[in-house]
ZATOR-126378 format. One record per residue (C-alpha): x, y, z. Coordinates in steps of 0.25 Angstrom, whole numbers, padded with zeros to 4 digits, always signed. Layout:
N
XYZ
...
// end
This chain:
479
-0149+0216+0366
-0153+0228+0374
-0165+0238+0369
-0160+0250+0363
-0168+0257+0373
-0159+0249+0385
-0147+0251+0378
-0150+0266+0378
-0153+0267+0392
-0140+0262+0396
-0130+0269+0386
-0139+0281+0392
-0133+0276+0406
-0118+0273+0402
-0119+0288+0398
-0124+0291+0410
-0115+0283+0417
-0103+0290+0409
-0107+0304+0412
-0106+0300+0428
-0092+0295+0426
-0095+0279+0428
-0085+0274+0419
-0074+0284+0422
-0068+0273+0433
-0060+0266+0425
-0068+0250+0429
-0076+0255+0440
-0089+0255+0432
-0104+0253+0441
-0110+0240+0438
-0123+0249+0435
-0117+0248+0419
-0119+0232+0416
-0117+0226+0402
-0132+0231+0397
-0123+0245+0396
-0113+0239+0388
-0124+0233+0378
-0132+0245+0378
-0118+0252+0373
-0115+0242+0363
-0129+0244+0358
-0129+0258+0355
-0114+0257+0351
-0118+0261+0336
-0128+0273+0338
-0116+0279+0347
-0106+0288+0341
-0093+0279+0346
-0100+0268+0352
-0093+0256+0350
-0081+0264+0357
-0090+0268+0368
-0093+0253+0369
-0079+0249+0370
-0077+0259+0380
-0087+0254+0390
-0085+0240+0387
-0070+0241+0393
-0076+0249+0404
-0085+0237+0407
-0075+0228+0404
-0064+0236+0414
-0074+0234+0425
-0077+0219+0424
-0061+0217+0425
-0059+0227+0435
-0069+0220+0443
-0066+0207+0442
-0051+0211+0444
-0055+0217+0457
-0063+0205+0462
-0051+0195+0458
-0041+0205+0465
-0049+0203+0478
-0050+0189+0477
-0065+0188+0474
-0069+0179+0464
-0072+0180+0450
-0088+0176+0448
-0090+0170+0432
-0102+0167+0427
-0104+0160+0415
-0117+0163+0407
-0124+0149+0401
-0137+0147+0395
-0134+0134+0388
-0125+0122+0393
-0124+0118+0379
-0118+0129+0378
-0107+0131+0389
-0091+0131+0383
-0083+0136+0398
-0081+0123+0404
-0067+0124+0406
-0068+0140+0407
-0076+0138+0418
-0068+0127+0425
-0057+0135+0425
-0063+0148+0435
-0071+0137+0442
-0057+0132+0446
-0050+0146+0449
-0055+0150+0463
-0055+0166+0457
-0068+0164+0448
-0081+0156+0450
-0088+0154+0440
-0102+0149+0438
-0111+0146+0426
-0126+0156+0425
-0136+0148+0418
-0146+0157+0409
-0160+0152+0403
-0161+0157+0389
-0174+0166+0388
-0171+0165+0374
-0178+0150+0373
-0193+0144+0378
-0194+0143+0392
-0193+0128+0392
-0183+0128+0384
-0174+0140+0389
-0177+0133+0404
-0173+0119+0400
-0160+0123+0394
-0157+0132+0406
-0160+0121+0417
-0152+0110+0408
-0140+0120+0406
-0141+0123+0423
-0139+0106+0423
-0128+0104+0414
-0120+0116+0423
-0123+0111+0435
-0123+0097+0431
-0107+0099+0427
-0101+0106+0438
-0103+0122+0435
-0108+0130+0445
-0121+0136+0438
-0131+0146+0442
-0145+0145+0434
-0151+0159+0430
-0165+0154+0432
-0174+0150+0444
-0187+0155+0445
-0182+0168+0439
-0171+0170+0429
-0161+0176+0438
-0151+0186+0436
-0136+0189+0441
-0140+0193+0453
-0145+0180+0457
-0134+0172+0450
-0122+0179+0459
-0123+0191+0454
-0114+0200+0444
-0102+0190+0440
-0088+0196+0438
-0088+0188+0425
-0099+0181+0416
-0092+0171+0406
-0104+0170+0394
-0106+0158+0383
-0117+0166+0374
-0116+0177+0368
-0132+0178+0368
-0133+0185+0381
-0149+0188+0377
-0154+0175+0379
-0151+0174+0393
-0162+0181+0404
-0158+0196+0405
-0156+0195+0421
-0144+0185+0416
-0138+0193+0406
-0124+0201+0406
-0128+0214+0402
-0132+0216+0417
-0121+0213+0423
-0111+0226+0426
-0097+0228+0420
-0089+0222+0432
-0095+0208+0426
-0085+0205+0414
-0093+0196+0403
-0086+0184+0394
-0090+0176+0382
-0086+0164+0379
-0096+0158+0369
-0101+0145+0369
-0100+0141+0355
-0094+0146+0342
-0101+0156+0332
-0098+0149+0319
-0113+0153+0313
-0116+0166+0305
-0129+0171+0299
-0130+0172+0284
-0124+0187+0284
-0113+0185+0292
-0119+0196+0303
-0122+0185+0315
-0108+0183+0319
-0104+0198+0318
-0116+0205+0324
-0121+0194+0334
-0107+0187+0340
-0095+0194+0339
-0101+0209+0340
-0115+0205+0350
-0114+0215+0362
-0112+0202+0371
-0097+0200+0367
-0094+0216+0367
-0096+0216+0381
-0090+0203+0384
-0075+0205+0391
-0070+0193+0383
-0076+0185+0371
-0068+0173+0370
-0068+0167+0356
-0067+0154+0350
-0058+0158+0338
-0048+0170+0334
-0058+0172+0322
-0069+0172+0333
-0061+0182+0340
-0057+0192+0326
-0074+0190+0325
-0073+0200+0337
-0062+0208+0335
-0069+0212+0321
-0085+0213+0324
-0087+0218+0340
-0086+0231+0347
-0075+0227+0355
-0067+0224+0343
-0063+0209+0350
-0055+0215+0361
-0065+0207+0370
-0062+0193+0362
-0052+0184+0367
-0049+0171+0357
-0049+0159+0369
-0053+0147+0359
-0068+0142+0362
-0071+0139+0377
-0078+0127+0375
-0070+0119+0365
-0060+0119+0376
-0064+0107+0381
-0063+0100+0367
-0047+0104+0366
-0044+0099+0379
-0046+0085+0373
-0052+0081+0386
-0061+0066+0384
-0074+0061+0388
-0073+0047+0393
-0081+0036+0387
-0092+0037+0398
-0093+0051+0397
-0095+0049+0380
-0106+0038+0386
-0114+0048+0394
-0115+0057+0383
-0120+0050+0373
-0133+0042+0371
-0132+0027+0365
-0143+0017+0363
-0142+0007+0374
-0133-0005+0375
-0124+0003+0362
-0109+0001+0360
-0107+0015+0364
-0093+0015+0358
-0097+0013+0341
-0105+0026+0342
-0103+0039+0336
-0107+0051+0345
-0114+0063+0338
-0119+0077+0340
-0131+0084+0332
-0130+0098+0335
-0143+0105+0327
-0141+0123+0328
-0152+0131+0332
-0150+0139+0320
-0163+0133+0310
-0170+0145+0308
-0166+0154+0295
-0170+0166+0302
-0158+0162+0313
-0147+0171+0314
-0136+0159+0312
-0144+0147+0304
-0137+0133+0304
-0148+0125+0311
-0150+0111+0301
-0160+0105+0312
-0173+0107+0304
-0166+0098+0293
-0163+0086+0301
-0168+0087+0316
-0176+0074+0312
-0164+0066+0305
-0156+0068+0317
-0166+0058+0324
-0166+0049+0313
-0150+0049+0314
-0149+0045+0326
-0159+0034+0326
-0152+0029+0313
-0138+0028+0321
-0144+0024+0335
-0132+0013+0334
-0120+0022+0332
-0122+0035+0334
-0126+0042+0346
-0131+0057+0346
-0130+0069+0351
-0141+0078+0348
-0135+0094+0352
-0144+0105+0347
-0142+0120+0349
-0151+0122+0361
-0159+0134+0351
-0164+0123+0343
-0176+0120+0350
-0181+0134+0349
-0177+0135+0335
-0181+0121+0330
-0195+0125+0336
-0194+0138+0328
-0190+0134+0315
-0203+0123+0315
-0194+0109+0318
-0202+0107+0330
-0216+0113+0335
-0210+0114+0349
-0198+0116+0359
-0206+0103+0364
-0205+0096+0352
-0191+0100+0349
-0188+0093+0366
-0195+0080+0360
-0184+0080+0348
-0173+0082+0358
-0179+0069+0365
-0180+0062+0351
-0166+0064+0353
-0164+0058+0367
-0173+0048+0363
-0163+0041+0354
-0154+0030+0361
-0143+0036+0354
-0145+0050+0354
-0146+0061+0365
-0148+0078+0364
-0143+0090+0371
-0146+0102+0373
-0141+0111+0386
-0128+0104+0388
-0113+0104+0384
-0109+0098+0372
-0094+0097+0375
-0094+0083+0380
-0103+0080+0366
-0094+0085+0357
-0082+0079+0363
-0090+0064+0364
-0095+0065+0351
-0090+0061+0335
-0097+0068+0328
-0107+0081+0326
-0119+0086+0317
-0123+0098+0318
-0126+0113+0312
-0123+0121+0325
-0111+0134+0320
-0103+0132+0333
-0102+0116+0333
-0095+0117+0319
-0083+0124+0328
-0085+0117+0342
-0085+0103+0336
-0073+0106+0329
-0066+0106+0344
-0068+0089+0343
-0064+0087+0330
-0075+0076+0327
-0083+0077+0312
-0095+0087+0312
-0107+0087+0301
-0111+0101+0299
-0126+0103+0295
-0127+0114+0284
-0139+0123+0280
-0137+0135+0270
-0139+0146+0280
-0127+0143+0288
-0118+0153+0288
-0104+0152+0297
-0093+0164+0302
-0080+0164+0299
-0077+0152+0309
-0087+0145+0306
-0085+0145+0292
-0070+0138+0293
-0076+0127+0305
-0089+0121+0297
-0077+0117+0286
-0072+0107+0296
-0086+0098+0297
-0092+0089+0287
-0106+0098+0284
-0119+0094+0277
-0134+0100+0276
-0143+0097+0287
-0153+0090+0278
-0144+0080+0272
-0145+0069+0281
-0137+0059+0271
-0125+0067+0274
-0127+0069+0288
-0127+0053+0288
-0116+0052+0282
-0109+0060+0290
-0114+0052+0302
-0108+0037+0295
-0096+0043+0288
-0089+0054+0298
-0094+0050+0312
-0097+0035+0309
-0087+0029+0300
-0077+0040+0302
-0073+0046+0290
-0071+0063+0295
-0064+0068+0282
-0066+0083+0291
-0058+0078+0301
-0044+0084+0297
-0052+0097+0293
-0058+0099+0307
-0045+0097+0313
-0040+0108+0303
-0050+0117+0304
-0051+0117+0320
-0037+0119+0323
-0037+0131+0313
-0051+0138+0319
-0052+0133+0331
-0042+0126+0340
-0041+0138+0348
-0032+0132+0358
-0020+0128+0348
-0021+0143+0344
-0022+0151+0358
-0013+0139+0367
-0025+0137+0377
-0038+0133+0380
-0051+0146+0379
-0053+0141+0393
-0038+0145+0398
-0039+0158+0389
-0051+0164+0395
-0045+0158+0411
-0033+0165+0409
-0040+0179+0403
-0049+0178+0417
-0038+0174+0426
-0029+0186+0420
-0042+0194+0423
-0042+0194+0437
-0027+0195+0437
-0021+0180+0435
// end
């Protein structure tokens, strides 16, 4: 967020910039005003006599000039440039998005690689260069934000016609990389990378930190997951929704398509103790959420209870069950914080605990599609796999503490999974032999239902979010 005295400064220069008749050219508008002016507006928005009017009004003059200018350039035949902002491989949902401009000779798209500044440095530099890896190492063409300087947009092309973003938490990136420097011919989309199922204890986190943050209300389109995540807009931003678009959630596309993973790409996957019938094994993920911490904002986190049984689990079923260990990449900072481990050190040695096993394996900086598809079953306590693994249809065991607190969506989705405390390691167990092992999923119907009433997105718009955002940037630079 900027400083009041910054945001001052600027509203101080969209007056001035008014009084010498700037935006009285319909889209014509100087890149000298960036996106920090509308923040700064967005700011002060309630201290001004008819601000939130105001803000309207000179987001759809930023707004007119990004279109203008990228209808321009596609009218001369130039092409469109489209970054996509990603700190976090783990994180990346626009597989198919992306394919699609990459294959239509009017765009190029390209992927910008952050480091967090948020994180250690070791930490914040490992998942940057393992994040680099996993782009390069699957066929993106990606440019990494940091050599011996972080660099800035200058240095990685220049001013984009369009940036496609996945976070919402624009802070945590270097400020040389950030969009609030770019000018108003750039138009800014978000499509996030997970769900927002979570709330803090007063219901405030969702309202005042998603669906009215200043990030989305100077996004030209926010493409939602759901229609109640699009009503979320309509009902708490400054923009009323007009910016929200209901596509279905990007990443799932690649669940609804149905595609399979051959036996051999199941194999790599996976870990399995040597010389194993790899076939009588059940496959399954651990996911731990950062959120430990009772002063967190969103507090789900069960890790402090059962870091240690997950260990003894795994040695315990070393002859049927291979696992996957999946952690929110935030949990080394915040199990360090809340005292689990002295160290981010010795928090590395437990994830080589982990890799140490002949039946087990962890990740951190990398795509979890492939997992989820491969896999039979899920434990876990993160808010947005309660929805995500609902796209595969396989049995989950939520993790409960009392603090946990849900939206509105998230509230219908947890009633689709088996839950438990995350200290009772009897029913955890159980839910191991009887569901996954023995296959007895009683939930099974009620996922079914619950997914096609929430969230099959597809049966309820007739295409995929990938050919619903496509088509609105194809009718953008005229068909």
């Amino acid at each position: 967020m900027l400083s009041l005295e910054r945001s001052i400064e600027l509203m101080k220069e969209i007056i001035a910039g008014s009084d010498r008749g700037d935006f009285n050219h319909g889209s014509d508008i100087p890149d000298y005003y960036t996106y920090e002016h509308l923040a700064a507006l967005f700011q002060l928005r309630d201290q001004l006599d008819g601000g939130a009017d105001l803000y309207r009004q000179l987001y759809h003059l930023a707004m007119a000039s990004g279109e203008s200018h990228i209808q321009a350039k596609a009218a001369a035949g130039e092409v469109i440039q489209v970054a996509f902002m990603s700190y976090s491989a783990a994180q990346w949902p626009a597989e198919k998005l992306y394919r699609d401009l990459e294959q239509d000779e009017r765009f190029h798209p390209y992927i910008i690689v952050s480091p967090l500044v948020d994180r250690d440095a070791m930490s914040s530099v490992t998942g940057y260069n393992q994040t680099l890896s996993w782009y390069r190492e699957n066929g993106y063409e990606v440019r990494g934000g940091l050599s011996d300087r972080v660099l800035g947009w200058d240095d990685l092309g220049g001013v984009p016609d369009m940036v496609v973003h996945l976070s919402s938490w624009y802070e945590c990136i270097p400020n040389e990389q950030q969009f609030l420097l770019l000018p108003w011919r750039c138009l800014n989309l978000y499509v996030p990378y997970g769900m927002l199922l979570g709330d803090n204890q007063d219901h405030t986190y969702a309202k005042d930190h998603v669906f009215n943050k200043d990030f989305v209300n100077m996004m030209w389109r926010v493409y939602t997951d759901s229609l109640i995540g699009r009503q979320q807009y309509e009902t708490y931003s400054v923009l009323q929704g007009e910016n929200a678009v209901f596509s279905g959630y990007l990443k799932m596309d690649e669940f609804l398509d149905q595609s399979e993973l051959s036996e051999e790409q199941k194999t790599a996957l996976w870990s399995y103790p040597s010389g194993a019938d790899r076939k009588k094994y059940r496959k399954v993920i651990i996911a731990p959420h950062y959120g430990i911490l009772p002063s967190g904002a969103v507090i789900s986190s069960t890790f402090q209870d059962n870091y240690t049984f997950w260990i003894y689990l795994a040695k315990k079923y070393q002859d049927s069950v291979t696992f996957l260990f999946k952690p929110h990449p935030n949990l080394r900072s915040t199990a360090v914080e809340a005292g689990i481990f002295k160290s981010n050190e010795e928090y590395d040695k437990y994830l080589e605990l982990w890799n140490s096993l002949p039946n087990a394996k962890a990740i951190t900086e990398s795509s979890y599609i492939d997992y989820f598809r491969s896999s039979d079953a899920m434990i876990m306590d993160s808010n947005s796999f309660i929805g995500e693994y609902l796209y595969v249809q396989k049995p989950l065991l939520f993790l409960t503490r009392p603090e946990q607190t849900f939206n509105a969506v998230g509230e219908k989705l947890v009633e689709a999974h088996y839950r438990t405390p995350g200290s009772r390691y009897s029913e955890i167990e159980e839910f191991l032999n009887k569901v996954v092992l023995n296959g007895e999923d009683s939930m099974k119907a009620r996922r079914r239902e619950i997914f096609e009433t929430y969230l099959d997105y597809r049966k309820q718009t007739g295409r995929y979010a990938h050919e619903i955002i496509y088509a609105e940037l194809r009718t953008l630079i005229g068909g």
